[in-house]
mmCIF file of the C-alpha atoms, coordinates in Angstrom:
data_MODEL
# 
_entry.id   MODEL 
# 
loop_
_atom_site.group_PDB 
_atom_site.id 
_atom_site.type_symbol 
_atom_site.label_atom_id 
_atom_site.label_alt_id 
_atom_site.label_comp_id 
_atom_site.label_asym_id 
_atom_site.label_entity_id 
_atom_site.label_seq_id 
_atom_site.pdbx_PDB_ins_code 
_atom_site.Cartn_x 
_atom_site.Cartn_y 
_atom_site.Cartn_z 
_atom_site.occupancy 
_atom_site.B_iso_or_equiv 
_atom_site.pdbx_formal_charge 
_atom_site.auth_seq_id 
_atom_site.auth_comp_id 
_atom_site.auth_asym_id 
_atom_site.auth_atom_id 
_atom_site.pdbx_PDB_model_num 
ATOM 1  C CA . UNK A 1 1  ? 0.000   0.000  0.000   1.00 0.00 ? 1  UNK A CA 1 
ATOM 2  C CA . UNK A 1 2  ? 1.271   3.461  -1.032  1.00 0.00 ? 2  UNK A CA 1 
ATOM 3  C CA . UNK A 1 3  ? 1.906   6.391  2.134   1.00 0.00 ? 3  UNK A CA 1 
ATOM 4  C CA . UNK A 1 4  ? 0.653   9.258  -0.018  1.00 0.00 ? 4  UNK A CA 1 
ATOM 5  C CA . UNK A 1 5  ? -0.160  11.423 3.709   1.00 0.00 ? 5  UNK A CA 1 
ATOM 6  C CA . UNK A 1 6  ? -3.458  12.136 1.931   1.00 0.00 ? 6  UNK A CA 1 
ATOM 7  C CA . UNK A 1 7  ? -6.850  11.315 4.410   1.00 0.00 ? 7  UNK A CA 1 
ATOM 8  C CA . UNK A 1 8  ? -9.697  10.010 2.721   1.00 0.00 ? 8  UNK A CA 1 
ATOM 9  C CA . UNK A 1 9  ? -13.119 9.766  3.763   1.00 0.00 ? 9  UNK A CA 1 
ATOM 10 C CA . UNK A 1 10 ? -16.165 7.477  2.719   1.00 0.00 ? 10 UNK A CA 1 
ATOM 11 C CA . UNK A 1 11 ? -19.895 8.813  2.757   1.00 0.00 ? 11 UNK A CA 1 
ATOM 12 C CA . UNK A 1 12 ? -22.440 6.420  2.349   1.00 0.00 ? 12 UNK A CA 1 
ATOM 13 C CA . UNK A 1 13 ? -24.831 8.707  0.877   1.00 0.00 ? 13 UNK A CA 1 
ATOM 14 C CA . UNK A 1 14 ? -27.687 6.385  1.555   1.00 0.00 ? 14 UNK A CA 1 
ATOM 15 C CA . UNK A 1 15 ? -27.388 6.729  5.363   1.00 0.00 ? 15 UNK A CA 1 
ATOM 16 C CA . UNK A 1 16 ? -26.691 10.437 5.216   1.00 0.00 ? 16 UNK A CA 1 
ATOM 17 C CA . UNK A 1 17 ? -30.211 10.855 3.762   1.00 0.00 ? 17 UNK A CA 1 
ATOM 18 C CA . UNK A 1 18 ? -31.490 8.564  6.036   1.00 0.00 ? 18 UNK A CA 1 
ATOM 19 C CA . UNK A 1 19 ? -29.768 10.529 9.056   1.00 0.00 ? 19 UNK A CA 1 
ATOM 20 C CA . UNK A 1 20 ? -31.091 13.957 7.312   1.00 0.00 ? 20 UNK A CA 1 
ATOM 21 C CA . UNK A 1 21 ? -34.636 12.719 6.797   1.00 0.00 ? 21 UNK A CA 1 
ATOM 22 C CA . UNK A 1 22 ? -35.046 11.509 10.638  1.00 0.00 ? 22 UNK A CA 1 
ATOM 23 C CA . UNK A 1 23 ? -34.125 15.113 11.803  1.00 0.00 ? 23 UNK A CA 1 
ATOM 24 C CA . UNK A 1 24 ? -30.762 13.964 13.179  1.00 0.00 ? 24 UNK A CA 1 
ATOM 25 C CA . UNK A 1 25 ? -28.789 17.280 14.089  1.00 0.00 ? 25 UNK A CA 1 
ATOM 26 C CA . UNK A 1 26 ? -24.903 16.829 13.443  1.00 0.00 ? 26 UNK A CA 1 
ATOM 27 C CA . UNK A 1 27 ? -22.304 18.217 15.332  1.00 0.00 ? 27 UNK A CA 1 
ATOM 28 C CA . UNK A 1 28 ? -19.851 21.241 13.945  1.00 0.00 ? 28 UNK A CA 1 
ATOM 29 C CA . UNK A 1 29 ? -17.511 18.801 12.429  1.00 0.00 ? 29 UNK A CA 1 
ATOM 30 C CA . UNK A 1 30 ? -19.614 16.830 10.726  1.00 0.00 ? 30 UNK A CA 1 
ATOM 31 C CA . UNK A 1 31 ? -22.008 19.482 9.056   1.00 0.00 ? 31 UNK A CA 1 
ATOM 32 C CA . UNK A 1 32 ? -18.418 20.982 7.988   1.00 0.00 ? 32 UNK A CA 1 
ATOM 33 C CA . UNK A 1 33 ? -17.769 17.070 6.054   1.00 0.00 ? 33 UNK A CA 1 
ATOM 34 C CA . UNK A 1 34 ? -21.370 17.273 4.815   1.00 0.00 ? 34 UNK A CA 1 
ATOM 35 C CA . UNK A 1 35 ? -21.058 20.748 3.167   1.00 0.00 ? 35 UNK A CA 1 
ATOM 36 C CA . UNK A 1 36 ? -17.661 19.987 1.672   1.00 0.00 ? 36 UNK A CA 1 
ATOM 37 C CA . UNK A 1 37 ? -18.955 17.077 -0.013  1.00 0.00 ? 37 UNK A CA 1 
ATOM 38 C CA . UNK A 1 38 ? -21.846 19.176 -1.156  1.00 0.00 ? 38 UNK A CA 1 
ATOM 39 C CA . UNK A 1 39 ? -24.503 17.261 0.589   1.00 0.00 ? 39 UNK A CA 1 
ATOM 40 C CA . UNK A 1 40 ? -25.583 19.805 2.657   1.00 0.00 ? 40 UNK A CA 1 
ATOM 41 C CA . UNK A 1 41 ? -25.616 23.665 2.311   1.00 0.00 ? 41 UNK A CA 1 
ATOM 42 C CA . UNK A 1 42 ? -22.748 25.186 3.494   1.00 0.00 ? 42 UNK A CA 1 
ATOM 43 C CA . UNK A 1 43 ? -23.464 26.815 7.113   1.00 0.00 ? 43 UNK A CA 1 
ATOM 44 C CA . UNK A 1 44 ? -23.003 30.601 7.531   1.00 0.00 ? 44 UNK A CA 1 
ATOM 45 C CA . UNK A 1 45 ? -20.000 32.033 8.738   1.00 0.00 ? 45 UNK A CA 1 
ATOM 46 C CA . UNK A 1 46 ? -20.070 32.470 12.899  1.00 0.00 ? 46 UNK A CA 1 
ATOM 47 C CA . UNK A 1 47 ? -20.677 36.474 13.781  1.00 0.00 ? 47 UNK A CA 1 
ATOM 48 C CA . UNK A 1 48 ? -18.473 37.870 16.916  1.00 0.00 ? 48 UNK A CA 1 
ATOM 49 C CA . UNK A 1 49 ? -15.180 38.922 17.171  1.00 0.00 ? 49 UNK A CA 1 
ATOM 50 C CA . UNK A 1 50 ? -13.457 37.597 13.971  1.00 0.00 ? 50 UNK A CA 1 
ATOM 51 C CA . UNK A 1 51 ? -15.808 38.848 11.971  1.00 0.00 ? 51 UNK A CA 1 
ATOM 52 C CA . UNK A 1 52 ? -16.202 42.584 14.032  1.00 0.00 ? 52 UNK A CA 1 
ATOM 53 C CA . UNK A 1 53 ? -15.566 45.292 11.666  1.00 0.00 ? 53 UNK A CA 1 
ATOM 54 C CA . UNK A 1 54 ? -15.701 43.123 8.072   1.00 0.00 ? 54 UNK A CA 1 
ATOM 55 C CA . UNK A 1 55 ? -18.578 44.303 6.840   1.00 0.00 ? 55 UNK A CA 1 
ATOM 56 C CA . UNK A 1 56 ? -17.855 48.397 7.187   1.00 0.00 ? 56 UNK A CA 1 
ATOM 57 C CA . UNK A 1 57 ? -14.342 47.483 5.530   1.00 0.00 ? 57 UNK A CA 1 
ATOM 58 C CA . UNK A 1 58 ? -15.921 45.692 2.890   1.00 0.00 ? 58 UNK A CA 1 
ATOM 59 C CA . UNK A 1 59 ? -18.589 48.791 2.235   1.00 0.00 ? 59 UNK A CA 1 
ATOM 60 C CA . UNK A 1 60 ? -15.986 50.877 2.095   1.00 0.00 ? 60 UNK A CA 1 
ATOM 61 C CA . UNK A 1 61 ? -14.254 48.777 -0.444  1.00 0.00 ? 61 UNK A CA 1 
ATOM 62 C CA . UNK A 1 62 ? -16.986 48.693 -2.862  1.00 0.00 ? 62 UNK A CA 1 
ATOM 63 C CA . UNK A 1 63 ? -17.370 52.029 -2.413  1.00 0.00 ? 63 UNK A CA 1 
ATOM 64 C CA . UNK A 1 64 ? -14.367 52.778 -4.041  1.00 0.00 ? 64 UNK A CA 1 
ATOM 65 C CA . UNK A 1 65 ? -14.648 50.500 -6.489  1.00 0.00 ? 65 UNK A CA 1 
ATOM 66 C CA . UNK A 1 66 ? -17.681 51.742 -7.705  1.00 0.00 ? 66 UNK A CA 1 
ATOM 67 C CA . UNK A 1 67 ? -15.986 55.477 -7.783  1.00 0.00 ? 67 UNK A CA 1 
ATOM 68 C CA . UNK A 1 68 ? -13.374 53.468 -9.878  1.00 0.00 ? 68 UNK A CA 1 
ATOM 69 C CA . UNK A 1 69 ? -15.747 52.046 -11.957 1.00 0.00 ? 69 UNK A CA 1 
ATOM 70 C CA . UNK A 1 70 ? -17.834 55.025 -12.990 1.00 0.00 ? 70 UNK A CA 1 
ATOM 71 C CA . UNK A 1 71 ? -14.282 57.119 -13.720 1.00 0.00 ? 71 UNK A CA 1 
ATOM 72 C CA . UNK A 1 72 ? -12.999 54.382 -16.031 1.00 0.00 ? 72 UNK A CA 1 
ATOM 73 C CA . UNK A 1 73 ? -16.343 54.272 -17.859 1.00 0.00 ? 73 UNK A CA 1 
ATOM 74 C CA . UNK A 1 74 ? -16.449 58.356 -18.101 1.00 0.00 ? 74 UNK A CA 1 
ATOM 75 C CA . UNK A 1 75 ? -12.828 58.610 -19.565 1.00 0.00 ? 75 UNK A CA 1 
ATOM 76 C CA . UNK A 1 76 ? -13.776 55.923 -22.048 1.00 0.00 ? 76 UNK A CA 1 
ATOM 77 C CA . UNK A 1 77 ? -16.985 57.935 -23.307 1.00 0.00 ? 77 UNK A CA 1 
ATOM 78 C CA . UNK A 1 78 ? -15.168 61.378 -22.713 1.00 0.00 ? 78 UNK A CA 1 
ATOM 79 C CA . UNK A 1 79 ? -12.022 59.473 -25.765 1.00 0.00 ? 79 UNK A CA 1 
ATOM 80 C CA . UNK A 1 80 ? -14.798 57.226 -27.879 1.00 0.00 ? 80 UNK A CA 1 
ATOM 81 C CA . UNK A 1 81 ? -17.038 60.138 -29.142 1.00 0.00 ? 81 UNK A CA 1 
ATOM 82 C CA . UNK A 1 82 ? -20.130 58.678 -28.362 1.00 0.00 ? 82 UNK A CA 1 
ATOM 83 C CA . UNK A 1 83 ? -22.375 57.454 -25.490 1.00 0.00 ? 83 UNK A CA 1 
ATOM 84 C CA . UNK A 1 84 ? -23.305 53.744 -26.969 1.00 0.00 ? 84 UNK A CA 1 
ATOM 85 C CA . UNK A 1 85 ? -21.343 50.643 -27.826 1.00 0.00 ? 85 UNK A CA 1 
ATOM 86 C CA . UNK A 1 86 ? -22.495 51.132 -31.365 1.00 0.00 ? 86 UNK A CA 1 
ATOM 87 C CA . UNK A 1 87 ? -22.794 54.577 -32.885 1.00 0.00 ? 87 UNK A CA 1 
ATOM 88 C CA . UNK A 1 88 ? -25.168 55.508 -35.584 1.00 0.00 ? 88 UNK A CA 1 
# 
């Protein structure tokens, strides 16, 4: 047998739908297995302290990418002449 250091894992997808359709409620590491294999949903990400502060970063970045946006797409009208993709 060949040491390749790579762990591999079996699902027996008949018995996870059994589990699922008897209301059985898995624990943290095994709903993590479940969604990786895409047999499940992946669960949202946990809100506290690692995620503190994300979201008003990640407003701010589309903010300014939006400001990027709309001054790339005015200096391309302001050199092509016209205000469509094809001009008449």
């Amino acid at each position: 047998k060949v040491q390749t250091g790579v762990k591999e894992i079996r699902l027996r997808f008949s018995r996870v739908k059994f589990w699922l359709g008897v209301g059985a409620e898995f624990n943290k590491g095994t709903r993590q297995i479940l969604s990786l294999a895409g047999l499940i949903p992946t669960p949202p990400p946990i809100f506290g302290r690692r995620t503190k502060g994300h979201y008003d970063a990640l407003q701010k970045l589309l903010a300014q990418r939006q400001e990027m946006h709309e001054a790339a797409v005015k200096e391309y009208h302001k050199h092509s002449g016209s205000r469509g993709l094809h001009a008449r």
